[in-house]
C-alpha positions, 0 to 999 in steps of 0.5 A: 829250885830248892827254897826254905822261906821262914816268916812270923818272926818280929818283937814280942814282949817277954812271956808272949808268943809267936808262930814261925812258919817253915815253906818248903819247895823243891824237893820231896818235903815227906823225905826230909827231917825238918829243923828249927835252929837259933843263932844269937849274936856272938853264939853258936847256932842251936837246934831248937826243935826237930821233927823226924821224917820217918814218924813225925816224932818230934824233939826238942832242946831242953830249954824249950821243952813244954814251951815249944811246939813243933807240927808239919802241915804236908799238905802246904809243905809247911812246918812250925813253930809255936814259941810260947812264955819266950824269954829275953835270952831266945832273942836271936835268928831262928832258921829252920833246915832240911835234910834227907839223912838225918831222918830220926833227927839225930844230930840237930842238936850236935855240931853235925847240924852244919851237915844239914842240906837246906837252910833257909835265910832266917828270920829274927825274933826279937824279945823284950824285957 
């Protein structure tokens, strides 16, 4: 069965940080590019981040760019992300996403992120003012 779990979300108060994490089961973790996506309330879902199966580049959306991270631990089938100086407006469920053919992360960021294969159920991430 294929699972992707996220967990680290919470409250965090503006500025702060939080790591979520990304567990993968049930398929070749190596073959898959691996996303981070947000939805906020009443918005379109987003790619946030991106890590490419091919290389491991990593891509990010401009509005987070030097204040994310991205990383892949293979050996747990797990990826992350490092959100840092968050702001009140990135309130929102944050998903990460596998998928086999998107393997330069092309499209995360376009509307062809609803091709992706796998989502995970979410997981929230609250920031205060």
């Amino acid at each position: 069965e294929v699972q992707l779990v996220e967990s680290g979300g919470g409250l965090v108060q503006a500025g702060g940080s939080l790591r979520l994490s990304c567990a993968a089961s049930g398929f070749t973790f190596d073959d898959y590019a691996i996303g981070w996506f947000r939805q906020a309330p009443g918005k379109e879902r987003e790619g946030v981040s991106c890590i490419s199966s091919s290389d491991g580049s990593t891509y990010y959306a401009d509005s987070v760019k030097g204040r994310f991270t991205i990383s892949s631990d293979n050996a747990k089938n797990t990826v992350y992300l490092q959100m840092n100086s968050v702001k009140p407006e990135e309130t929102a469920v944050y998903y990460c996403a596998a998928d086999p053919v998107d393997r330069e992360c092309d499209y995360y960021s376009d509307p062809r992120m609803t091709l992706y294969q796998y989502w995970g159920q979410g997981t929230q991430v609250t920031v205060s003012s």
